[in-house]
C-alpha positions as CSV (number, residue, x, y, z in Angstrom):
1,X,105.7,144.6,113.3
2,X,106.8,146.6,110.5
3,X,106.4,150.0,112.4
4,X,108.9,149.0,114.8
5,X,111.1,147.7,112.8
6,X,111.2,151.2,110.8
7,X,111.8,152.8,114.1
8,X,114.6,151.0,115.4
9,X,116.4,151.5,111.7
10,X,115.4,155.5,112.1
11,X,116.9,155.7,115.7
12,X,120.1,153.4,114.3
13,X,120.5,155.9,111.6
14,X,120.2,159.2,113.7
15,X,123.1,157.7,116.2
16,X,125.4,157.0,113.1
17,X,124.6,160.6,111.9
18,X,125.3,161.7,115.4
19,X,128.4,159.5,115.8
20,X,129.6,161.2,112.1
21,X,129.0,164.7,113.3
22,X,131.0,164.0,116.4
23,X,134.3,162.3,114.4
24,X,134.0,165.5,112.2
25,X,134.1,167.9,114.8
26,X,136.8,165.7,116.4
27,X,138.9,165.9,113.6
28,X,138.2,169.2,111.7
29,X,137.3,171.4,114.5
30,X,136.0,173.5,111.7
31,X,132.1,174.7,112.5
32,X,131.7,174.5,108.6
33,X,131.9,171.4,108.3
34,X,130.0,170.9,110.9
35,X,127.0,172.8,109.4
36,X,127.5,170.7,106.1
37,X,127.2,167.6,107.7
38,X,124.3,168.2,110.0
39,X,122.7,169.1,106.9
40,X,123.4,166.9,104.3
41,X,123.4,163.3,107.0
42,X,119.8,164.0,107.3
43,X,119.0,164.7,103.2
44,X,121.3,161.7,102.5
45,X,119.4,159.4,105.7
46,X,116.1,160.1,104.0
47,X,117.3,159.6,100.7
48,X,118.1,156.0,101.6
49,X,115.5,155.1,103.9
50,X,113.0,156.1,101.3
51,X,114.4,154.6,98.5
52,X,116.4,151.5,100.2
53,X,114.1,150.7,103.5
54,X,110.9,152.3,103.3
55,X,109.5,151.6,100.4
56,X,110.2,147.6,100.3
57,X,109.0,147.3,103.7
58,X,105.8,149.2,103.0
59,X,105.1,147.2,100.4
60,X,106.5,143.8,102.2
61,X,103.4,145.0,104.4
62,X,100.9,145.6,101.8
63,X,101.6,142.0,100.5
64,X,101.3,140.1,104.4
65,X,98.4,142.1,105.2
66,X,97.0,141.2,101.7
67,X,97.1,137.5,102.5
68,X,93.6,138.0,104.4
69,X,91.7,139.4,101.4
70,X,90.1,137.0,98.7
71,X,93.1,137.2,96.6
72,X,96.7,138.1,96.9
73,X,98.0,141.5,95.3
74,X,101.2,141.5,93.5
75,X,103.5,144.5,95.0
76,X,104.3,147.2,92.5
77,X,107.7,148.1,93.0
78,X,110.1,145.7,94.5
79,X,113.8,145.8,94.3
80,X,115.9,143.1,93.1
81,X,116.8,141.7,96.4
82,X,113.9,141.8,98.1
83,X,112.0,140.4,94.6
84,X,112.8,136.6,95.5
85,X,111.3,137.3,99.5
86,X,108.2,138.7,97.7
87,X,108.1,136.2,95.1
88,X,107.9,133.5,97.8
89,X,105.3,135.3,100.4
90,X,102.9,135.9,97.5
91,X,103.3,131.7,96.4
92,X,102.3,131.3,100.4
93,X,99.9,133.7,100.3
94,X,98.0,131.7,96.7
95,X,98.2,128.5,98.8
96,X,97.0,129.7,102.0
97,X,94.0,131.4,100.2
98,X,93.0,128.1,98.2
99,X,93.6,126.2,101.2
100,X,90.8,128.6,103.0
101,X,88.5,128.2,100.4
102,X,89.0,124.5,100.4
103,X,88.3,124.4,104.7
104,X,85.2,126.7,103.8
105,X,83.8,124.4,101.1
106,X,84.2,121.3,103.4
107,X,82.4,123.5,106.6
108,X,79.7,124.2,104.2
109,X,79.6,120.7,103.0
110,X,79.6,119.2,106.7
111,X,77.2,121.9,108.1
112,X,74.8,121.0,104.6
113,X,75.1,117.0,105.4
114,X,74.8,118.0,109.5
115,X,71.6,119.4,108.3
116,X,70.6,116.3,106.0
117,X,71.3,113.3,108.6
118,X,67.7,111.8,108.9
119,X,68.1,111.8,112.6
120,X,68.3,114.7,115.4
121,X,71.7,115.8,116.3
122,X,72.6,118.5,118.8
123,X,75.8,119.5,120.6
124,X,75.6,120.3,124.5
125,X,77.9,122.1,126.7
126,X,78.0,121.2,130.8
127,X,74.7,123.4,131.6
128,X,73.2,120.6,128.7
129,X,72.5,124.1,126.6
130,X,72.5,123.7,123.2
131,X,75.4,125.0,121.3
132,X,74.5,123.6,117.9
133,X,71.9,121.1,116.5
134,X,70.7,120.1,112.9
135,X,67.5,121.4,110.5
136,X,65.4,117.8,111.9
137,X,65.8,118.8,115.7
138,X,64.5,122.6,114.8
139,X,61.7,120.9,112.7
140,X,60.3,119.0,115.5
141,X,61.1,120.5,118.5
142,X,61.3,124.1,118.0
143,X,64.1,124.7,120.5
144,X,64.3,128.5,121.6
145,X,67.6,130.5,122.0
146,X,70.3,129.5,124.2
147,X,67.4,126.4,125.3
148,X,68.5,123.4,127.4
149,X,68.3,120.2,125.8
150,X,65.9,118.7,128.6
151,X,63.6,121.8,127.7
152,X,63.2,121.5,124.3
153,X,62.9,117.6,124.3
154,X,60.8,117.4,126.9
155,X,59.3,120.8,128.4
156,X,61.5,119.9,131.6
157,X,62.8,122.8,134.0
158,X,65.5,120.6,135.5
159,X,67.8,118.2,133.8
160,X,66.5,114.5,132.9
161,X,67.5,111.7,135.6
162,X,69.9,108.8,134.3
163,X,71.2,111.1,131.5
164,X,73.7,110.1,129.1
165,X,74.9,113.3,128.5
166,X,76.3,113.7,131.8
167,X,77.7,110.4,131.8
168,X,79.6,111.2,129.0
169,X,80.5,114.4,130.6
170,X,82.0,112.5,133.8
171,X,83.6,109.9,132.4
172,X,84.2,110.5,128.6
173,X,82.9,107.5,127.3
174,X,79.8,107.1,124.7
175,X,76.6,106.1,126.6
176,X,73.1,104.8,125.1
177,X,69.4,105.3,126.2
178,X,65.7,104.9,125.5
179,X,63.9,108.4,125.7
180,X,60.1,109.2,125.2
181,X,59.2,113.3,124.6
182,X,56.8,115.2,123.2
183,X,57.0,116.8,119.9
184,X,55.8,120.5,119.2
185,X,52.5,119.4,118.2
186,X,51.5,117.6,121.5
187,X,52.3,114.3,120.3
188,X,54.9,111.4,121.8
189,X,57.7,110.1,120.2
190,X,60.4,107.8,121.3
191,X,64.2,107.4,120.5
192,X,67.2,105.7,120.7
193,X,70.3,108.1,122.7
194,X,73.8,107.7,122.0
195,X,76.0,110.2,123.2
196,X,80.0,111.3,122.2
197,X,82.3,113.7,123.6
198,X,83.9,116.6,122.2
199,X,87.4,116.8,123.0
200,X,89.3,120.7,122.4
201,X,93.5,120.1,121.6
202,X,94.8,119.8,125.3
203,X,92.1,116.5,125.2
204,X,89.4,118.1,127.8
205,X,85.9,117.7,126.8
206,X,84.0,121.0,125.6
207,X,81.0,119.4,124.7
208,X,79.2,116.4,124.2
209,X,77.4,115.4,120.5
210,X,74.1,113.7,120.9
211,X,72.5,111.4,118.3
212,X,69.0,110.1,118.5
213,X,67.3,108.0,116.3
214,X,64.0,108.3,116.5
215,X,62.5,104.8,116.5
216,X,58.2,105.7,117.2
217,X,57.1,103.4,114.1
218,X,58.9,100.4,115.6
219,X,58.1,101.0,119.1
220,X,54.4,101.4,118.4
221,X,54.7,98.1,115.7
222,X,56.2,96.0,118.9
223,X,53.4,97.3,121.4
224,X,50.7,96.0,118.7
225,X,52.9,93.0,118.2
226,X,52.5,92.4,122.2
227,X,48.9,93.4,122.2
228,X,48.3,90.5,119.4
229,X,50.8,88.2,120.9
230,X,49.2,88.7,123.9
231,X,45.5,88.9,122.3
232,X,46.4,85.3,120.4
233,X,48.1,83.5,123.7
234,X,44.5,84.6,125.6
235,X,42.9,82.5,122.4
236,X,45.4,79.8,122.5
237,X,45.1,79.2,126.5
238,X,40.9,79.5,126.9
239,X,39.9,77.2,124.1
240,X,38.9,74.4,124.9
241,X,40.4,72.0,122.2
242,X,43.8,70.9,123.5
243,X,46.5,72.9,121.4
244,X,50.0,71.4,121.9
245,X,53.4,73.4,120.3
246,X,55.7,69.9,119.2
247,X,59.5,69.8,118.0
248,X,59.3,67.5,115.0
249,X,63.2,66.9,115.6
250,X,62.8,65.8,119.1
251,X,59.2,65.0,118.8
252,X,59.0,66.6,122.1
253,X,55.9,68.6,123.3
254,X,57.2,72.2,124.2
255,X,54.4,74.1,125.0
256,X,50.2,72.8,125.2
257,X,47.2,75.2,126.6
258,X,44.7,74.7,129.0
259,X,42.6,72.4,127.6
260,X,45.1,69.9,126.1
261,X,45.5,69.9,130.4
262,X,42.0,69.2,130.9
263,X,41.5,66.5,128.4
264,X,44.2,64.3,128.9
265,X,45.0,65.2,133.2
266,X,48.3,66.6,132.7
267,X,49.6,69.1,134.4
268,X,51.3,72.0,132.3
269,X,54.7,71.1,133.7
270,X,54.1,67.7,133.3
271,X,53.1,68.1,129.6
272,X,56.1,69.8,128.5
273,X,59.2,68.1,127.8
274,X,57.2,64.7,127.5
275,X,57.4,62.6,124.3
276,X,54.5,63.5,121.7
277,X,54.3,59.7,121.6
278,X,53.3,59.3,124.5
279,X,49.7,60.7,124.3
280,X,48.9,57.9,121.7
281,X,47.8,54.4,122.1
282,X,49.7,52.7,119.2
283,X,53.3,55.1,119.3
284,X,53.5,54.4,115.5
285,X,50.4,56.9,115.3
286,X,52.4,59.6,116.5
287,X,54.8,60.1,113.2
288,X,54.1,63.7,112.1
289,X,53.6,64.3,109.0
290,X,55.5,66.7,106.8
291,X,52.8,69.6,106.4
292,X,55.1,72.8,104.8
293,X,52.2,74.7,104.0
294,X,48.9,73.2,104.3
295,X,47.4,71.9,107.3
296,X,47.0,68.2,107.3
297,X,44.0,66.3,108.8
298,X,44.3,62.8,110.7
299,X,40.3,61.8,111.1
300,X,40.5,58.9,113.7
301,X,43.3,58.3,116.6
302,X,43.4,56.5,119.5
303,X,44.7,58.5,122.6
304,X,45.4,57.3,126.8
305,X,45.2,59.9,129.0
306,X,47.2,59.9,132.2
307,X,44.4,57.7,134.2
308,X,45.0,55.1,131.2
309,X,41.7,56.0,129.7
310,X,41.2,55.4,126.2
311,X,40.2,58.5,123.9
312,X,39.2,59.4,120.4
313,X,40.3,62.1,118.9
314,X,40.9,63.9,115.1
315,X,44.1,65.7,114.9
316,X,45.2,68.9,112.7
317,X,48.6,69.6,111.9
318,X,50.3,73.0,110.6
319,X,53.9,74.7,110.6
320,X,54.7,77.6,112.6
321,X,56.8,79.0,109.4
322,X,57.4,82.4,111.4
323,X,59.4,80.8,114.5
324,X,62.9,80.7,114.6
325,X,63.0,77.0,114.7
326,X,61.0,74.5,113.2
327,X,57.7,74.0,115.1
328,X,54.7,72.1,114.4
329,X,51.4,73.0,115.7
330,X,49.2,70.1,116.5
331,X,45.4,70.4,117.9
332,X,43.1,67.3,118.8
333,X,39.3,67.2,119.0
334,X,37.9,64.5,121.3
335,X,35.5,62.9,119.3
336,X,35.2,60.0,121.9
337,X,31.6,60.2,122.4
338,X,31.5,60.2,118.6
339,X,33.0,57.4,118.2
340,X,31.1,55.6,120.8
341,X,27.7,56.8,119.3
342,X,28.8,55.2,116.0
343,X,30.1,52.2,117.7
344,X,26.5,52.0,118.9
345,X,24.7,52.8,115.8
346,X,27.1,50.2,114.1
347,X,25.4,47.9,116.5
348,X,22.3,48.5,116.1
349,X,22.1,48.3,112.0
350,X,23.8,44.7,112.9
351,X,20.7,44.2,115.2
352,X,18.8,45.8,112.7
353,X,20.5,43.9,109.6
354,X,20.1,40.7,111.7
355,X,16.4,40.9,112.1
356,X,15.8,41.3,108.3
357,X,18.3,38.0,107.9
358,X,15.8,36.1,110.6
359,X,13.6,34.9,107.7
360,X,16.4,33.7,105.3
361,X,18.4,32.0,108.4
362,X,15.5,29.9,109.3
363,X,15.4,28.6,106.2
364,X,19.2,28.4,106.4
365,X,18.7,26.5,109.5
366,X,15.9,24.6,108.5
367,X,17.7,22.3,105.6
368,X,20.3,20.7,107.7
369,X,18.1,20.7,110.7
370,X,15.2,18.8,107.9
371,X,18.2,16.3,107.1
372,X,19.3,15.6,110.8
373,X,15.2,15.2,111.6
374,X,14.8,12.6,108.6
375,X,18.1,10.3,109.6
376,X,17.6,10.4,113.4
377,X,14.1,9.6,112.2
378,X,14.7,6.3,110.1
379,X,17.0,5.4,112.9
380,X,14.6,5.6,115.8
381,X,12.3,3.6,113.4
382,X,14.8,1.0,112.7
383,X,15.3,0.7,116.3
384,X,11.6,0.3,117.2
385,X,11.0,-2.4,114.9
386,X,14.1,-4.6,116.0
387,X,15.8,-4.6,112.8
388,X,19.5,-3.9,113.2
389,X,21.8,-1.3,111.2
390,X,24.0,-1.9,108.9
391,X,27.5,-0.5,108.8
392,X,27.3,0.6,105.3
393,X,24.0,2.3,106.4
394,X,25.2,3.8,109.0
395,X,28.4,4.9,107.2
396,X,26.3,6.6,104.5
397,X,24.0,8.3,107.7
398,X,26.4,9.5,109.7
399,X,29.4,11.7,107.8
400,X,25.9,13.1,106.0
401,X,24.7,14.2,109.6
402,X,27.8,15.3,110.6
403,X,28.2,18.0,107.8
404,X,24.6,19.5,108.6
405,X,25.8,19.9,112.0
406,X,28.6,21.9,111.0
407,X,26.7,23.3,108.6
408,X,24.4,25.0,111.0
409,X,27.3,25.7,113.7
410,X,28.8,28.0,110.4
411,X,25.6,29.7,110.2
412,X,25.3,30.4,114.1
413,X,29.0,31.2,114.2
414,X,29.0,33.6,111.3
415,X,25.8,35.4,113.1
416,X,27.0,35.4,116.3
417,X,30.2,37.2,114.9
418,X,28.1,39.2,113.0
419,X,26.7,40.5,115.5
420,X,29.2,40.9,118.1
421,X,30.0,44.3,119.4
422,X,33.9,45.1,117.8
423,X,36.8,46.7,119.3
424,X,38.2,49.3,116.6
425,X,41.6,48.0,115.3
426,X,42.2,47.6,112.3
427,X,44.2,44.6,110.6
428,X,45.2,43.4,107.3
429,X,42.7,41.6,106.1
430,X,41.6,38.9,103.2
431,X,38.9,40.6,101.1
432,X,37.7,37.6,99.3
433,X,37.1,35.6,102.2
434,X,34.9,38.6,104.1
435,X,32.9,38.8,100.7
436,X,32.6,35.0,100.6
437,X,31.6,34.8,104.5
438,X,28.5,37.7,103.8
439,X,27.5,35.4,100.6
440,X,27.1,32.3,102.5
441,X,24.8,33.7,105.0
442,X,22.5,34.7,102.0
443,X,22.8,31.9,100.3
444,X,20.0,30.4,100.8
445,X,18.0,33.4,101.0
446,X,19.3,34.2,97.5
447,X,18.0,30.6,96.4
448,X,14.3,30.5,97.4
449,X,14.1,34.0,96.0
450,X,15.6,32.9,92.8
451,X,18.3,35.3,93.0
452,X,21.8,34.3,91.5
453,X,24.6,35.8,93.0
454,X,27.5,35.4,91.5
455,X,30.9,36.3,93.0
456,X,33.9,37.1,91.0
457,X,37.5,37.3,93.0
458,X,41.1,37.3,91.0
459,X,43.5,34.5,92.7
460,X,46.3,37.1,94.1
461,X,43.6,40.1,95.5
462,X,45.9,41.9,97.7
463,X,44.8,42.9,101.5
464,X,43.8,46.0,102.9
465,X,44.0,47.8,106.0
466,X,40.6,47.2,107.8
467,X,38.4,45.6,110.3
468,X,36.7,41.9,109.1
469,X,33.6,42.5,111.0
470,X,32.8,46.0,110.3
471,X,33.8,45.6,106.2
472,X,31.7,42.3,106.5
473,X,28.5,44.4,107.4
474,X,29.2,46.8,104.4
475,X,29.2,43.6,102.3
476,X,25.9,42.7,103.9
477,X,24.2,45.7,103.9
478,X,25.0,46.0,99.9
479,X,23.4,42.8,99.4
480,X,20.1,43.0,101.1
481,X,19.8,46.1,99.1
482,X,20.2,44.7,96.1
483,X,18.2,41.6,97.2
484,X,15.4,44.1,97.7
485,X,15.7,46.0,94.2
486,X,15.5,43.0,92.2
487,X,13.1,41.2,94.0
488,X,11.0,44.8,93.7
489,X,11.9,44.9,90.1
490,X,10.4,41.5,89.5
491,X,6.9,42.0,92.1
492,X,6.4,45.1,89.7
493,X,5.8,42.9,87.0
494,X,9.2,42.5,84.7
495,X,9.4,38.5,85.1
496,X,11.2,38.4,82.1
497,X,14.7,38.7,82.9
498,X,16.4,36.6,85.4
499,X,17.5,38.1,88.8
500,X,21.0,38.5,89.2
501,X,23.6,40.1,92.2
502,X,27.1,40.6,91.2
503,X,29.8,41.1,93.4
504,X,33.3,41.2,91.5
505,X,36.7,42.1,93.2
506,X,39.9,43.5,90.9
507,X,43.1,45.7,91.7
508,X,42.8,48.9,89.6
509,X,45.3,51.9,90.1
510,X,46.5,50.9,92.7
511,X,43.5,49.7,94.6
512,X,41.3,46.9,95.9
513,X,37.7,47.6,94.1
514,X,34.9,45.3,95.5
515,X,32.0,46.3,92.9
516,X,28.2,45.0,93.7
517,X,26.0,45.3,91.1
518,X,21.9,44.3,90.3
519,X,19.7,44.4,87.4
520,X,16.7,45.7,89.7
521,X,14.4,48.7,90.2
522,X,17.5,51.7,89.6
523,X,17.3,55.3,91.3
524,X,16.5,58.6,89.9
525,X,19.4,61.3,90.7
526,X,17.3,63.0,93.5
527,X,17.2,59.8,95.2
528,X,21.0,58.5,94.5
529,X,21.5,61.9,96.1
530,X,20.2,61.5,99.3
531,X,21.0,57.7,99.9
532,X,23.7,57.9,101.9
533,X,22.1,60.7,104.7
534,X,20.8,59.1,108.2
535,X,17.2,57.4,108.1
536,X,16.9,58.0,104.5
537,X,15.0,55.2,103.3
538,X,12.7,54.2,99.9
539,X,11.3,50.7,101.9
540,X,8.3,51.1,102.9
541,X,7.1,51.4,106.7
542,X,9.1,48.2,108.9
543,X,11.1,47.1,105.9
544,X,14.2,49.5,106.5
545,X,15.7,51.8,109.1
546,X,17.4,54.3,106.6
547,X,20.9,53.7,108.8
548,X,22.5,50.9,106.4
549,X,24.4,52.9,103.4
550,X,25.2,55.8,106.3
551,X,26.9,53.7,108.5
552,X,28.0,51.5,105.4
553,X,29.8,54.9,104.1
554,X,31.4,56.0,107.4
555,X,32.7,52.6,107.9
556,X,34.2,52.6,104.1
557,X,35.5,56.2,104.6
558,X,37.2,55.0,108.1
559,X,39.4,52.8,106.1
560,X,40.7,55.4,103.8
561,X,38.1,54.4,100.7
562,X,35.3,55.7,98.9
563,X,32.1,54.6,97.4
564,X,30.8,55.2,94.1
565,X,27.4,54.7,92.6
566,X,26.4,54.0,89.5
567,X,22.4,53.5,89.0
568,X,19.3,54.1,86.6
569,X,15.6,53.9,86.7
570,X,14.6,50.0,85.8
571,X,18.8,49.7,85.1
572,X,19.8,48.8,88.1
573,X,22.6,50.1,90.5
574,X,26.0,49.6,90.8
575,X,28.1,49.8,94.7
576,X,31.5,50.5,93.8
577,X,34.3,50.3,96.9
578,X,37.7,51.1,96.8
579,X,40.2,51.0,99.3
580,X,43.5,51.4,99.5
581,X,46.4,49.0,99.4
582,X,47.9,47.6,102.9
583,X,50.9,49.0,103.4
């Protein structure tokens, strides 16, 4: 630019000297003057170009041409009118140089943290060849010079269907994808695709940026997440102890496997959606109760299936804590036939319970029976002889008869009951008067063995949750026992003390204690040990079936109590059982 504008100032100059020589010879005619002034309009031209043009212009150049170099040079000689031009293009020329380092610091600084993102980044033109891409895409694919993108991701020769790239490229939007590809060293890996285009300044797209995040560990952790899910939903579906998945809000079933469908006749549909309460026999029963983090137990429940039958069952209860929304998860064991066999076994210690009483209630029977015998007797002979009689006789005879009778209808009654087959429900029930019912049948018993029993009872005993004829065999089964141990005691050879069965009732913490104690033969703690296991026995051969204390226990432990023993050799043992309070 500067050349030419030194040219077009030497041609201006040449047709002024040109247009001077002419108005000389025009005016002069004198070829002196001429001469002069051909010579001197040249020296003179120079002279000012040199010193007036030239030289600022040269170094106006040196100082624009300077602005590409690091820094900007200062011109050496600069006349006073042109200073303030060169004053100002040097200022430009500092700010333009610091703003160049600035841009290069910031492309450094955006190439360095293009490098650093922790995820692979390229930049495709419209052949998907890659123009530019960051340090973790070299790392793991290894791309080669001037590679396409489908290539170096995935050792393809043509481009990959249902790419994003080229949707971005057709319509300019961003698109997403899941991709799988093999890395460098043979193994797979799988991302997440989001693509962006690249717009130059008249807005058409020049390229297209591609992001993927490379998301292996957390596709591999939801496959072994579905392999378990699926591993644990086999479990859950081909055991055979009904599983059902309940709402406690709703107290809705939501889900149950196969064999909660095979126990109780529902079909899966069917099961789902129904009321949890509707699988028990008492609705009451099915309250859930709050288990957070341990599982709670429920030992004994009473279940209809959908023929109406009646089942037993146990039932478990834990919180799904991991599920979105709170989920109990409830399994059952059908323990009918369990419960049957028990119901039997029950049975059969009455049976066997009874035939060891068969002794005691003849003689039971006998009294009241001897007294009937005796007053029908003097009637008949009053009768025989003609003599008549009297009313005061008779009055005396009769009320006396009259209690025996219903003396020996209690005693049938109360065996009869005793031995009655029960129906499980339990009820609130009147301790003192079940204790007081087992005594009576003993009574006698008690009295030509010269036993005392002695029974203790507080006025205001509260009730407990339980089943009269079932607590009245535990009663019963306590008292032979310790019929037998004192009676043994005293056969032995200590006649020296008297005989004595205790059986005292109190509240203490909270409880209903019934505590039956005898001064007889005592155990050893091997034998205390082993008391309560089935057909353990310490009678000899036909004087016990080893069932009594085992079924005694189960039937204490059914009712939410416990039994405690207390006992020594030649000491005697104490029964302690305690119960809980009716609610």
């Amino acid at each position: 630019m500067l050349k030419r504008v030194s040219g077009l100032y030497l041609w201006l100059f040449a047709f002024l000297e040109l247009a001077v020589v002419a108005g000389v010879l025009a005016a002069s005619r004198s070829w002196l003057w001429v001469g002069v002034v051909l010579v001197a309009a040249p020296l003179m031209l120079f002279w000012i170009l040199a010193l007036g043009l030239w030289r600022p212009l040269r170094a106006l150049r040196r100082e624009i041409m300077g602005l590409t170099d690091d820094k900007v040079r200062a011109p050496d000689h600069v006349s006073s009118e042109l200073r303030p031009i060169f004053s100002a293009i040097h200022a430009m020329g500092e700010e333009l140089l610091a703003r160049n380092r600035e841009l290069g610091c910031q492309k450094e600084e955006f190439r360095r943290l293009f490098d650093l993102v922790p995820c692979i980044i390229t930049v495709q033109d419209r052949d998907f060849r890659l123009m530019e891409y960051n340090s973790e895409f070299r790392e793991t694919f290894a791309p080669g010079e001037g590679d396409f993108c489908y290539h170096a991701y995935k050792g393809r020769t043509s481009p990959c269907p249902n790419c994003p790239v080229e949707k971005t490229f057709q319509d300019g939007e961003p698109h997403s994808s899941y991709e799988m590809g093999i890395n460098k060293d043979g193994t797979s890996s799988y991302w997440f695709v989001k693509t962006f285009p690249i717009h130059d300044e008249a807005g058409e797209i020049t390229a297209a940026m591609e992001v993927c995040h490379d998301i292996t560990p957390v596709r591999l952790l939801v496959e072994e997440l579905q392999h378990t899910e699926n591993r644990y939903f086999a479990i859950f579906n081909t055991i055979t102890t009904p599983v059902f998945v309940v709402d406690p809000d709703k107290s809705v079933i939501t889900d149950c496997n196969a064999g909660a469908e095979y126990l109780y006749g529902y079909g899966h549909d069917e099961m789902c959606g129904r009321p949890f309460a509707h699988l028990f026999h008492d609705p009451m029963d099915a309250e859930i109760p709050v288990c957070s983090k341990d599982a709670c137990y429920i030992e004994r429940l009473r279940h209809v299936d959908k023929a109406g039958e009646t089942l037993w069952v146990s039932m478990g209860i834990a919180a799904l804590e991991e599920s979105d929304r709170p989920l109990m998860l409830v399994t059952f064991n059908d323990i009918t036939r369990i419960v049957q066999a028990e119901a039997q076994m029950i049975h059969a210690g009455k049976m066997a319970t009874l035939g060891t009483m068969a002794t005691g209630v003849a003689h039971e029977l006998n009294q009241p029976l001897t007294v009937l015998k005796s007053s029908i007797g003097l009637l008949k002979r009053r009768q025989r002889t003609g003599k008549t009689v009297d009313a005061e006789l008779l009055g005396e005879l009769l009320p006396e008869m009259d209690s025996y009778v219903d003396r020996a209808s209690q005693i049938v009654n109360d065996m009869r009951e005793f031995g009655r087959k029960d129906d499980a429900k339990l009820e609130l029930v009147d301790v003192p008067s079940v204790v007081e019912k087992a005594a009576r049948m003993f009574k006698e018993q008690f009295r030509l063995r010269e036993v005392t029993l002695a029974v203790e009872s507080p006025p205001d005993l509260p009730g407990i949750m339980a089943e009269p004829h079932r607590l009245e065999q535990v009663i019963v089964n306590h008292l032979i026992n310790a019929r037998d141990s004192v009676c043994k005691r005293w056969d032995d050879g200590l006649k020296s003390e008297a005989k004595i069965v205790t059986v005292v009732m109190a509240t203490r913490q909270g409880r209903v204690e019934i505590a039956i104690s005898d001064n007889g033969v005592g155990m050893d703690e091997k034998t205390r040990r082993q008391i309560f296991d089935p057909f353990f026995t310490t009678k000899g051969p036909g004087e016990g079936t080893g069932i009594g204390l085992s079924i005694s226990d189960n039937i204490v432990r059914d009712y939410g109590g416990t039994t405690h023993v207390w006992s020594k050799p030649d000491q005697g043992s104490r029964f302690t059982l305690s119960f809980p309070l009716a609610p």
